[in-house]
N, C-alpha and C positions, 0 to 999 in steps of 0.2 A: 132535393136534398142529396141527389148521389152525385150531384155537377161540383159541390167543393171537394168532398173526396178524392173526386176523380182527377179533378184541376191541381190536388194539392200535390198528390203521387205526380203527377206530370212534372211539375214544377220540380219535385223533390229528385228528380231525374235529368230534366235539363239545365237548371242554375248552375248546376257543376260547371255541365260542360260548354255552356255558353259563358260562363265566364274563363274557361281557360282557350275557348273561341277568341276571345278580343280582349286580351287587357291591353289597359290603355298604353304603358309605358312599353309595349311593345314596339318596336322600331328597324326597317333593315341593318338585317349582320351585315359588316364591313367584308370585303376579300379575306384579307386579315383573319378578321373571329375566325371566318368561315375554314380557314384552311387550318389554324388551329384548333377546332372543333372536330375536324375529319380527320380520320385516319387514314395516314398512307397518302397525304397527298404531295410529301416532299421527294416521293418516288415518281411522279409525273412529269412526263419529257413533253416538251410543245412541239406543235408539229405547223409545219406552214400553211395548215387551214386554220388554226386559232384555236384548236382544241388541243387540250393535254392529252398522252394517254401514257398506260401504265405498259411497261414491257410485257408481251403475249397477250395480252388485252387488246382486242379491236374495240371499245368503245371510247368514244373521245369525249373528256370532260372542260365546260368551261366554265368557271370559278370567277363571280364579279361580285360588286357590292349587291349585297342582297339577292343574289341569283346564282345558283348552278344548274347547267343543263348538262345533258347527256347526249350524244352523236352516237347513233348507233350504226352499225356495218350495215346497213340496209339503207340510210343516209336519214331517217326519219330523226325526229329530235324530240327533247322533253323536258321541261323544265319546270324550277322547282321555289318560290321563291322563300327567306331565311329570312325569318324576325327575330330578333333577340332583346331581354332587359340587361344583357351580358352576365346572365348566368344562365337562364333557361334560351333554348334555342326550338323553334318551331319550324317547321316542314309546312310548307302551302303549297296543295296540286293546283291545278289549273280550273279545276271544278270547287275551290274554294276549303277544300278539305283540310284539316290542320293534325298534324302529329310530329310527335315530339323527336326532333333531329339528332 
C-alpha cells in the first residue's frame, strides 16, 4: 500500500518536468531566432577563425542554426544546442540537460 503513494508523489514531481523535457513541437532555433533571442549579439566582430567575439572579450562565439558554441582563450570549446516552438526557447548541454535560453 505505501508503493502508490510513493509512485504518486513521484509522478506528481516529474510529469512537469518531463514534459517541459520533450515537447513535441519543439524544433531547432534558426541563426536568426537565435540572434534575436540573445542579447548583444549585433555587437559581435568575426574573426578569421569563424568565431565572433565581443570587443575586450576573449571568448569566441559561433551562432548556427540550432547551435551556439563558445571558444574559450584556453582553445577548449562548448556547445550548446537551441530548440524553439518560436516563442519558448531551450538550452541543451551536451549531457542532455535542458533549461530555458
Amino acid at each position: 500500500m505505501r508503493i502508490l503513494p510513493a509512485l504518486a508523489g513521484f509522478l506528481s514531481l516529474m510529469l512537469p518536468a518531463m514534459a517541459f523535457a520533450q515537447p513535441a513541437n519543439m524544433r531547432a532555433a534558426s541563426e536568426t531566432e537565435i540572434r534575436q533571442h540573445l542579447p548583444g549579439t549585433s555587437e559581435l566582430k568575426e574573426s578569421s577563425n569563424g568565431y565572433e567575439y565581443r570587443e575586450g572579450n576573449k571568448n569566441g562565439y559561433k551562432i548556427d542554426n540550432g547551435q551556439v558554441c563558445v571558444l574559450f582563450p584556453n582553445k577548449s570549446k562548448d556547445c550548446v544546442s537551441v530548440k524553439t516552438d518560436g516563442k519558448t526557447f531551450q538550452m541543451i548541454d551536451r549531457k542532455g540537460g535542458r533549461t530555458r535560453f
